[in-house]
ZATORBA-274688 format. One record per residue (C-alpha): residue number from 0; x, y, z. Coordinates in pm, whole numbers, padded with zeros to 5 digits. Layout:
<pts>
[pt NUM,[X,Y,Z]]
...
</pts>
This chain:
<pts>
[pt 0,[04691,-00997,-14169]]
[pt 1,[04860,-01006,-13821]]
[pt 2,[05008,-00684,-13879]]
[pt 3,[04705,-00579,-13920]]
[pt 4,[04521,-00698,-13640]]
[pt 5,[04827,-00576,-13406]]
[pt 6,[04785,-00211,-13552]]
[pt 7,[04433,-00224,-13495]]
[pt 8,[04472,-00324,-13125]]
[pt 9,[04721,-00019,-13100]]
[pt 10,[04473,00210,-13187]]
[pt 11,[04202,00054,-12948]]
[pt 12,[04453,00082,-12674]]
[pt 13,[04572,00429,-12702]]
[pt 14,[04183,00540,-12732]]
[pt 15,[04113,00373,-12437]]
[pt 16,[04441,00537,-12238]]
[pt 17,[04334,00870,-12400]]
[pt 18,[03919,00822,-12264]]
[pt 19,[04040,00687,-11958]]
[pt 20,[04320,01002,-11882]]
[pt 21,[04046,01243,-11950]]
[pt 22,[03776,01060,-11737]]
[pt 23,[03962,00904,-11470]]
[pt 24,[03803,01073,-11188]]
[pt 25,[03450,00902,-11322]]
[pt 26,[03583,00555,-11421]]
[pt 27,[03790,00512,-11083]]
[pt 28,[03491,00608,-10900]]
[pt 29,[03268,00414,-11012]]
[pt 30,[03514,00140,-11012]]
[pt 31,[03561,00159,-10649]]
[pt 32,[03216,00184,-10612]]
[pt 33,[03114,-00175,-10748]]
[pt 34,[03373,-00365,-10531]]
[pt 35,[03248,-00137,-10240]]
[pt 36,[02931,-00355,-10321]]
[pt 37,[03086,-00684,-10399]]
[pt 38,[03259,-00693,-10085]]
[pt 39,[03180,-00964,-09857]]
[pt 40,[03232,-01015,-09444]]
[pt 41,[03493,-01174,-09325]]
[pt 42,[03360,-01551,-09284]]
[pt 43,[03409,-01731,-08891]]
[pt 44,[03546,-02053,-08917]]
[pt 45,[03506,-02290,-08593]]
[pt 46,[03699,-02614,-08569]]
[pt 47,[03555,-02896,-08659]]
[pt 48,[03419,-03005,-08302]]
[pt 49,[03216,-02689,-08259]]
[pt 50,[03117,-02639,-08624]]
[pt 51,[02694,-02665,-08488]]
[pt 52,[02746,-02483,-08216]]
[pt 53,[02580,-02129,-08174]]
[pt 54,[02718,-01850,-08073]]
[pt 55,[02544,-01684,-07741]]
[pt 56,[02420,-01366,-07690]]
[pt 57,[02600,-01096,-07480]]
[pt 58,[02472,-01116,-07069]]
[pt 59,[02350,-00782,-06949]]
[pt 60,[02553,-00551,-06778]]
[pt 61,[02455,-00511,-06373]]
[pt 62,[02316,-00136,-06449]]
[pt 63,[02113,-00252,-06766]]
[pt 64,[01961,-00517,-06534]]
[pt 65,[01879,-00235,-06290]]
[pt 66,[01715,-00028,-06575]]
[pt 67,[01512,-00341,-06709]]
[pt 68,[01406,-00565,-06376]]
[pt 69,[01488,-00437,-06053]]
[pt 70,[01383,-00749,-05904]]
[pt 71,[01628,-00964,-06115]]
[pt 72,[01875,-00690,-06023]]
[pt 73,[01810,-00715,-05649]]
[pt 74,[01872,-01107,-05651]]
[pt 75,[02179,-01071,-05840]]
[pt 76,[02321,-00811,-05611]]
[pt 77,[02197,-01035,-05333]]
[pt 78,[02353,-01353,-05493]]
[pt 79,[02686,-01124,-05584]]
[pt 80,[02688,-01063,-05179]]
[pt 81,[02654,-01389,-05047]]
[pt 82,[02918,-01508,-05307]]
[pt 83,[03175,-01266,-05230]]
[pt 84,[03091,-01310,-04818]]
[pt 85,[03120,-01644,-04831]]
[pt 86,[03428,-01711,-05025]]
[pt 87,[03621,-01413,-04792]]
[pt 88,[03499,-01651,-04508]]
[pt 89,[03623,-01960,-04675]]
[pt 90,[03945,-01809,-04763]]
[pt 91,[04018,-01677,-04389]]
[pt 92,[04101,-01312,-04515]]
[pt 93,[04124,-01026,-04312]]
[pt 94,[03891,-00822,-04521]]
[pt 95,[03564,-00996,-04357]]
[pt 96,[03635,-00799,-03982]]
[pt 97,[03674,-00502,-04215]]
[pt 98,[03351,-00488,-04383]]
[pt 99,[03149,-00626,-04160]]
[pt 100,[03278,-00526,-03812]]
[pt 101,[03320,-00222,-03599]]
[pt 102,[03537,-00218,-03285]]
[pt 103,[03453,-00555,-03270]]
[pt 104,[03100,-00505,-03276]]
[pt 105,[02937,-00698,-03572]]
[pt 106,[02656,-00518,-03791]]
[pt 107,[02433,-00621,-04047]]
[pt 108,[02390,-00457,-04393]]
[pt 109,[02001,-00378,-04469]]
[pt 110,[01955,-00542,-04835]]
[pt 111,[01724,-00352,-05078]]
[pt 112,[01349,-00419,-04978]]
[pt 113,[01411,-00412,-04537]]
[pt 114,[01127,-00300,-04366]]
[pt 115,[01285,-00316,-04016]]
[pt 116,[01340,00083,-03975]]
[pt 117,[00979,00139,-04115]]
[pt 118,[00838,-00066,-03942]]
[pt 119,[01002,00027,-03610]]
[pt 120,[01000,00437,-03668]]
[pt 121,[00642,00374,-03731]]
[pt 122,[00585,00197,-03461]]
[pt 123,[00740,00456,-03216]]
[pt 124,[00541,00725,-03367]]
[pt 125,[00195,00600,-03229]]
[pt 126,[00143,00618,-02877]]
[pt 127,[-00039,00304,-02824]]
[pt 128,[00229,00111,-02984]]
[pt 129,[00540,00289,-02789]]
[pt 130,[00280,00193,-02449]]
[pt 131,[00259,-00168,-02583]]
[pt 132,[00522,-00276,-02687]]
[pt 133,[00758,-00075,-02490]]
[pt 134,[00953,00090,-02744]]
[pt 135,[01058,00447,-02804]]
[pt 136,[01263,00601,-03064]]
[pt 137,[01565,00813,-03004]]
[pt 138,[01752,01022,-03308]]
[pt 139,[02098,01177,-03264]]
[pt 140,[02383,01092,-03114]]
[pt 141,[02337,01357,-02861]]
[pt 142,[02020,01208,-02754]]
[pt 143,[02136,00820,-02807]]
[pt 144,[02432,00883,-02602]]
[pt 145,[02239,01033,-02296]]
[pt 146,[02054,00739,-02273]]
[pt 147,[02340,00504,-02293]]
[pt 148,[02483,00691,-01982]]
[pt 149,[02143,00653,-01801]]
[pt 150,[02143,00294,-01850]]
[pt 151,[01880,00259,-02118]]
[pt 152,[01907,-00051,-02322]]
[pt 153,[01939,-00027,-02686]]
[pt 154,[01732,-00280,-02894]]
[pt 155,[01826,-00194,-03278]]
[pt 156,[02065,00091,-03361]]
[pt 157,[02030,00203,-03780]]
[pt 158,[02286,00413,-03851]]
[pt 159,[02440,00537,-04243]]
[pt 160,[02819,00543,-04198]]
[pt 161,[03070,00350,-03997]]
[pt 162,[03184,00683,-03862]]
[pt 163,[02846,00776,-03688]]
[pt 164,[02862,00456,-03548]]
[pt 165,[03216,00496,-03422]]
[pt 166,[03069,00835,-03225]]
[pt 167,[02859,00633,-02976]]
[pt 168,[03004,00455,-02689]]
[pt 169,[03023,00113,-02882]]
[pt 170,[03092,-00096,-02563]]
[pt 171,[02765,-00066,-02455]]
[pt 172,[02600,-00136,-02777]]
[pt 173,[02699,-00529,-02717]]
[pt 174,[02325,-00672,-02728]]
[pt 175,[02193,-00443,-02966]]
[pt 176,[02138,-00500,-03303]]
[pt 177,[02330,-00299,-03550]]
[pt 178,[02172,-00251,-03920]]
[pt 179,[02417,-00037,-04164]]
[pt 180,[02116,00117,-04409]]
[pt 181,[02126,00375,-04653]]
[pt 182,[02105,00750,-04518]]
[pt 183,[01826,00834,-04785]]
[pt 184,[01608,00571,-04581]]
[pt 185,[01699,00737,-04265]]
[pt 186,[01623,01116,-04411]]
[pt 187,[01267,00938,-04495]]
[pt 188,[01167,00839,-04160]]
[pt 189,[01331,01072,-03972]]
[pt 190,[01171,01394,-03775]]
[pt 191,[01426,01634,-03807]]
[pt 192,[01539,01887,-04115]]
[pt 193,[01902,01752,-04066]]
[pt 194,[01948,01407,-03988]]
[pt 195,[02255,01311,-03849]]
[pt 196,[02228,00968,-03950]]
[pt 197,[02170,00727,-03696]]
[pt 198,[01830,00633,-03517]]
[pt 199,[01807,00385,-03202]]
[pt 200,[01550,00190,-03104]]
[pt 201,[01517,00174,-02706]]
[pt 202,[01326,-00042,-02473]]
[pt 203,[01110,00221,-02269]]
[pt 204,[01268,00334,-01954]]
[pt 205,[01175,00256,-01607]]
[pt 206,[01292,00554,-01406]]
[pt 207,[01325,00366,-01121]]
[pt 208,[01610,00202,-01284]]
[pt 209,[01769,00460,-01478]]
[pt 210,[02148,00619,-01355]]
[pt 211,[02143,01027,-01323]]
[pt 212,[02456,01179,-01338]]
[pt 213,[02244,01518,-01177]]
[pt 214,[02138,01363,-00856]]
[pt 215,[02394,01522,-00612]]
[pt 216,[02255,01887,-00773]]
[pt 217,[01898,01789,-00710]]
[pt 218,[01680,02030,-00440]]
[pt 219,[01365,01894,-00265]]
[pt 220,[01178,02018,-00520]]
[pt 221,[00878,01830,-00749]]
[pt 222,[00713,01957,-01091]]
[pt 223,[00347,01782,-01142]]
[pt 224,[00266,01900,-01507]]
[pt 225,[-00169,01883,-01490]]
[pt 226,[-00338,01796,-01858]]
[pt 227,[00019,01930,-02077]]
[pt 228,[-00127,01856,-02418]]
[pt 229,[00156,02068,-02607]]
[pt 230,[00458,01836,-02684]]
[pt 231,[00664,02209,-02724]]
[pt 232,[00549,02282,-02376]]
[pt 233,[00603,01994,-02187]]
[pt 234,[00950,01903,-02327]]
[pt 235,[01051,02286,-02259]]
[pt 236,[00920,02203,-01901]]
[pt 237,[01094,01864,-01854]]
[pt 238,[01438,02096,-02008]]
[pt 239,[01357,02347,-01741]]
[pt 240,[01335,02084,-01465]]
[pt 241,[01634,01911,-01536]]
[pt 242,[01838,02260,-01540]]
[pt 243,[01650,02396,-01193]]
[pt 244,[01754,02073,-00993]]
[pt 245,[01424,01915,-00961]]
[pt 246,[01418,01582,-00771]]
[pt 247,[01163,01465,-01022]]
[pt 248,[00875,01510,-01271]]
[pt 249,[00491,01349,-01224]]
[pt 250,[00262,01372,-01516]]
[pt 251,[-00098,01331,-01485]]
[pt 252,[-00287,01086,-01744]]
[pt 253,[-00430,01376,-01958]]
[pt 254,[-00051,01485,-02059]]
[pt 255,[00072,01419,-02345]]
[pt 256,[00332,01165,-02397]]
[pt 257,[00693,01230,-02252]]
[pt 258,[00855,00961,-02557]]
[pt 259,[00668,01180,-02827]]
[pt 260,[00934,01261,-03094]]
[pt 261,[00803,01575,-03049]]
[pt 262,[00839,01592,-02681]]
[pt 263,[01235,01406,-02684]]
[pt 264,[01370,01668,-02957]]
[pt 265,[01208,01990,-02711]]
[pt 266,[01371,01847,-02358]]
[pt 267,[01740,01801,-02483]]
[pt 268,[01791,01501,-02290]]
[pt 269,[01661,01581,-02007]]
[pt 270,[01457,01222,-01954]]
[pt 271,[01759,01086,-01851]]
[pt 272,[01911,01359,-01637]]
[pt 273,[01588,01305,-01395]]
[pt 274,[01306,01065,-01281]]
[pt 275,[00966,01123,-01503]]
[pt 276,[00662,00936,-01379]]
[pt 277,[00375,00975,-01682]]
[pt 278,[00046,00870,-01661]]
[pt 279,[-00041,00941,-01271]]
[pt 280,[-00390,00956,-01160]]
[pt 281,[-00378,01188,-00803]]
[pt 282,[-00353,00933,-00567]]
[pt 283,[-00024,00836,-00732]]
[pt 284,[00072,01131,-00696]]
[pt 285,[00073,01176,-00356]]
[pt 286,[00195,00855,-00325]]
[pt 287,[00539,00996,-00485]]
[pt 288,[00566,01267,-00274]]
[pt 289,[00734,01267,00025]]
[pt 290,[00569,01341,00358]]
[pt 291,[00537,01625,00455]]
[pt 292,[00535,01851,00115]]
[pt 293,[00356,02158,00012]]
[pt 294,[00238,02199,-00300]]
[pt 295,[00172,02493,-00429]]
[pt 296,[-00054,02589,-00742]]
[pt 297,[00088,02812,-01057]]
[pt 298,[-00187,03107,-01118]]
[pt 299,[-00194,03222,-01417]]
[pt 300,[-00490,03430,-01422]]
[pt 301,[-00537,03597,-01086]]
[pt 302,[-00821,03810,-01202]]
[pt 303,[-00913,04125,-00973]]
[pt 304,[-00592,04043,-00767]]
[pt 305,[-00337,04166,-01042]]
[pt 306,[-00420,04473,-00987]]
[pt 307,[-00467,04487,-00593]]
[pt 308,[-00099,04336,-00577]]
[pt 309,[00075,04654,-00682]]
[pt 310,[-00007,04787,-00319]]
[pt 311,[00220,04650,-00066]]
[pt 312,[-00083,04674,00163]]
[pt 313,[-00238,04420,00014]]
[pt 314,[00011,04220,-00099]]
[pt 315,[-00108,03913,00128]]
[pt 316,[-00458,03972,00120]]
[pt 317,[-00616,03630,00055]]
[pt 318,[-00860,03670,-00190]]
[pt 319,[-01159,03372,-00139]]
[pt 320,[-01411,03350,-00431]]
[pt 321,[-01775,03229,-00326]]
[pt 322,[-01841,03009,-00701]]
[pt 323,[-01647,02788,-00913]]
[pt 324,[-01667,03040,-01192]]
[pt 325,[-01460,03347,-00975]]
[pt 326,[-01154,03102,-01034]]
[pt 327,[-01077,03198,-01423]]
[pt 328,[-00705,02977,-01297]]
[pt 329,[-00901,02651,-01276]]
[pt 330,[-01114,02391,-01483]]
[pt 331,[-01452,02479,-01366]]
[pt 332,[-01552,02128,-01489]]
[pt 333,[-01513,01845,-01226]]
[pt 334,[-01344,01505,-01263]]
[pt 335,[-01671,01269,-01348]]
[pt 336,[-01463,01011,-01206]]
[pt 337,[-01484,01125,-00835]]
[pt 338,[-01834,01070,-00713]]
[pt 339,[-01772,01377,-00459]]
[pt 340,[-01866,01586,-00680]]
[pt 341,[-02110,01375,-00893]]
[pt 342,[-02412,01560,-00732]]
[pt 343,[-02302,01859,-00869]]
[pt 344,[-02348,01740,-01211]]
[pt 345,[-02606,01799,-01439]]
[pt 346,[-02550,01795,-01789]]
[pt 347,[-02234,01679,-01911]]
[pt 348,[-02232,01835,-02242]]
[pt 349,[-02311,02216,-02090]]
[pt 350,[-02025,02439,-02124]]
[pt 351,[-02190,02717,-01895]]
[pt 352,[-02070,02785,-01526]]
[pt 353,[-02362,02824,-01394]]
[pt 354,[-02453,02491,-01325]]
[pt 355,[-02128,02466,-01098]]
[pt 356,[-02192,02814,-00951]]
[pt 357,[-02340,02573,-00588]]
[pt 358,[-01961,02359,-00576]]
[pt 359,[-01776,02479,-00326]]
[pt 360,[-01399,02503,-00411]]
[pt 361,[-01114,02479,-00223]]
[pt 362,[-00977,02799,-00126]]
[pt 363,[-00589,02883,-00140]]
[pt 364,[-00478,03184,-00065]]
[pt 365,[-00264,03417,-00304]]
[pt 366,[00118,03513,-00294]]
[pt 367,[00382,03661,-00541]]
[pt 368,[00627,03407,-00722]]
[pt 369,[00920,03629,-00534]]
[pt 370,[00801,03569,-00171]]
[pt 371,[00944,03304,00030]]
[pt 372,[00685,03003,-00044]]
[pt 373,[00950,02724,-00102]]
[pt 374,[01038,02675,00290]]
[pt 375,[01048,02288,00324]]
[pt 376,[00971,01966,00013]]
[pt 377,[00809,02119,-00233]]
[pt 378,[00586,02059,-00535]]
[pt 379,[00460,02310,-00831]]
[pt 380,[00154,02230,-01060]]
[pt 381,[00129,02371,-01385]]
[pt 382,[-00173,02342,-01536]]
[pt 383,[-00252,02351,-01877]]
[pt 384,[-00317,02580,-02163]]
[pt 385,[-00692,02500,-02194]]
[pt 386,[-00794,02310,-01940]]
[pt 387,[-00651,02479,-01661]]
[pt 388,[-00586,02346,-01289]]
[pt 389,[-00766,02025,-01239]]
[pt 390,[-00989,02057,-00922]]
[pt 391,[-00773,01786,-00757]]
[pt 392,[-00465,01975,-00779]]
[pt 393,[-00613,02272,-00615]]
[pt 394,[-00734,02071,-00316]]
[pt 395,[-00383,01875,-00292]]
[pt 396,[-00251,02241,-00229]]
[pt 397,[-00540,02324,00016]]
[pt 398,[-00472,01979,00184]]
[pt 399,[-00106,02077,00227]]
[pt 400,[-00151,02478,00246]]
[pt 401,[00013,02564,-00053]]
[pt 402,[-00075,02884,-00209]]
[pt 403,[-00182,03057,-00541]]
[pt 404,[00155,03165,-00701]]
[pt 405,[00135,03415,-01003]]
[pt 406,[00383,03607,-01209]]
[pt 407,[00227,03982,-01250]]
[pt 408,[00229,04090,-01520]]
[pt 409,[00132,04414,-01751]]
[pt 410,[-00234,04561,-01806]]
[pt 411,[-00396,04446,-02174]]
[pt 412,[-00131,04144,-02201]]
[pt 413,[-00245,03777,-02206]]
[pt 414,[-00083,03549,-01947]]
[pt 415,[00242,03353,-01974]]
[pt 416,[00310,03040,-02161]]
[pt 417,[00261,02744,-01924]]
[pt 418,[00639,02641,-01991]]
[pt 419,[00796,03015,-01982]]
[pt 420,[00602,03049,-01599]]
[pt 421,[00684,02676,-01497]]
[pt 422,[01071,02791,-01561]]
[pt 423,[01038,03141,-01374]]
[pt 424,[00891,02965,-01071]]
[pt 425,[01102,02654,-01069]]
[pt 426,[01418,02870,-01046]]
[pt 427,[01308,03089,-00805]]
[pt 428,[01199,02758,-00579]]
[pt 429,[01538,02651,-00660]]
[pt 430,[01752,02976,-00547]]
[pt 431,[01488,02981,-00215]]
[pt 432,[01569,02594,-00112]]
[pt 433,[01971,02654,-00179]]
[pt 434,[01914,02994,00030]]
[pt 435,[01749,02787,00304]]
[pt 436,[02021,02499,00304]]
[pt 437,[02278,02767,00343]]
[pt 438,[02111,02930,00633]]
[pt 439,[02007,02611,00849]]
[pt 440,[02274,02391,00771]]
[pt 441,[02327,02042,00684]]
[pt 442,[02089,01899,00915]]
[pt 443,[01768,02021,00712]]
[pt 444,[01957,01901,00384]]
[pt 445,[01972,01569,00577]]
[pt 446,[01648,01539,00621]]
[pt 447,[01525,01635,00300]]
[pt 448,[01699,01344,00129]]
[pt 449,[01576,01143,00406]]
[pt 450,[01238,01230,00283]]
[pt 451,[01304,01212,-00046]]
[pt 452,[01450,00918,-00024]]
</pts>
């Protein structure tokens, strides 16, 4: 019987080796397959004094904060900064004067969320705010750098990089407050295509006070700019003053604004290569000029006169119109502010001449920009684009017989820009007063400065 049972078992077996060796590919399979499926993870084992602990997730990485609360991101960077700054302080390192000092100037870095240059660059944008609080902007270190010679004085200086810091003088940048801010804020609020990455806050000038390198260059020679509304203009006229050796620059209170943006990017620099005195009613203005002076009057529409100037004859013919509207050069609308010529008035809100065709206007007579007219201290007016000559300005010149000076020009051609006359006629004062110094020596340069003075 157990022969039997062993031969029996012998068969089974070599059945089973004969299925299996023609199946094996299907039988191992699915063999691997089930204890793929029985397989269990690998069990953690804690010892015995943390066994009910739990096991805490994963912190956030700094950029996933960014991406998921900026705020929490901002405090952490915040907390990060104050960490690290205050155990380099503890620990008496070097590194601190690195980061946070420049030639031994000290700076501050603006965190995420600082107003300061918004606030500020906004400020100095709006006129009423520049007048006061006495601030202007200044962008560039071209422009910063002028004023540091002058002897402006620097309130908050933003700048991007160490190294545009590094181009200003830095010694005289002691009591000014340095802020190291990103230059994407700076491109925001700045004025210009290319921003060279560094903005100043000023205190606003006093001329009075101000060092010009220019002064021993200077000629007896005044610019009053009357009702300059164009920021181009006037800052091309301040450029052109500064490069003709004017002694100085008055502005009358309808000009616009000499600390515009606008206005500081057109001069180049020149409010600190010469004295400006804004916002000058006309008794100010005589009050700044020295005694005696002529003042003469820029004419930029001479009317029947351009063409009765070609003649030599009549070259100094002096042409006297009877009415306020034969002047096209002046604003045939009075100053309502000086009663003497209140009873001339008769409806304000009339644009027609005729109602000022009874005022009696000053009369200058005429001359050609190329004659000799700047003899002694003088001063030009340029009047505006619009407005014209103020009625003032032409009786200052009357008062101090000045003349009518105009560029001629050719027939069926509009006149001049007020900026691109102001520079023909300040140069050509300019190369008549040097002319005149030559010729009479130093005693009439003496007394020029003297008067000046």
């Amino acid at each position: 019987m157990a022969a039997y049972t062993r031969s029996v078992l012998c068969v089974v077996s070599t059945e089973r080796h004969a299925f299996l060796t023609r199946g094996s590919g299907i039988v191992v399979e699915a063999r691997r397959y089930v204890r793929g499926l029985r397989r269990k993870p690998v069990k953690v084992l804690f010892p015995d004094n943390q066994a009910d602990k739990t096991i805490k997730p994963r912190p956030q990485s700094q950029k996933e904060a960014n991406n998921n609360n900026p705020a929490a991101a901002r405090r952490l960077e915040e907390r990060d900064f104050v960490k690290a700054t205050s155990n380099v302080q503890s620990a008496g390192k070097h590194v601190s004067a690195a980061k946070d000092q420049v030639d031994g100037l000290r700076f501050e870095r603006a965190f995420p969320g600082d107003k300061r240059l918004a606030r500020l660059a906004s400020v100095a944008r709006s006129r009423t705010f520049r007048e006061h609080q006495g601030k202007i902007l200044l962008e560039g270190r071209r422009l910063i750098c002028d004023a540091l010679d002058a002897g402006a004085n620097p309130q908050m200086v933003f700048f991007s990089t160490v190294d545009r810091l590094r181009e200003l003088p830095v010694a005289k940048l002691k009591r000014a407050t340095l802020v190291k801010v990103k230059f994407e804020d700076i491109k925001l609020w700045s004025d210009v295509v290319a921003p060279q990455g560094v903005i100043a806050i000023f205190s606003r000038p006093d001329p009075s006070r101000l060092n010009f390198a220019n002064r021993g260059h200077s000629v007896p020679l005044s610019l009053i700019c009357d009702n300059i509304r164009d920021p181009g203009n006037l800052g091309t006229m301040l450029r052109c003053a500064a490069a003709a050796g004017c002694h100085d620059v008055l502005l009358t209170k309808g000009c616009v604004d000499a600390w515009e943006p606008k206005v500081l990017r057109a001069a180049m620099g020149a409010h600190f290569r010469l004295p400006i005195y804004p916002s000058l009613d006309w008794n100010d203005i005589e009050n700044h000029l020295p005694k005696p002076v002529t003042v003469h009057v820029a004419d930029s529409s001479c009317g029947a006169d351009t063409s009765r100037e070609t003649n030599d004859s009549q070259v100094n013919v002096s042409h006297k119109p009877a009415k306020a509207g034969d002047y096209g050069w002046v604003s045939t609308r009075p100053n309502h502010k000086n009663m003497r010529y209140e009873e001339y008035i008769s409806d304000s809100d009339s644009d027609s001449d005729s109602e000022f065709d009874g005022l009696s206007l000053p009369r200058v007579d005429t001359k050609l920009y190329h004659e000799s007219w700047a003899q002694s201290p003088t001063a030009l007016v340029i009047g505006g684009e619009t407005q014209g000559l103020s009625l003032e300005a032409v009786e200052l010149a009357e008062k101090t017989a000045g003349r009518r000076l105009f560029i001629p020009i050719v027939p069926n051609m509009d006149s001049l820009n007020s900026a691109m006359a102001a520079s023909i006629l300040l140069f050509e004062g300019r190369k008549q007063l040097l002319k005149l110094q030559q010729t009479s020596g130093r005693e009439w340069e003496t007394k020029t400065k003297q008067q000046f003075s």
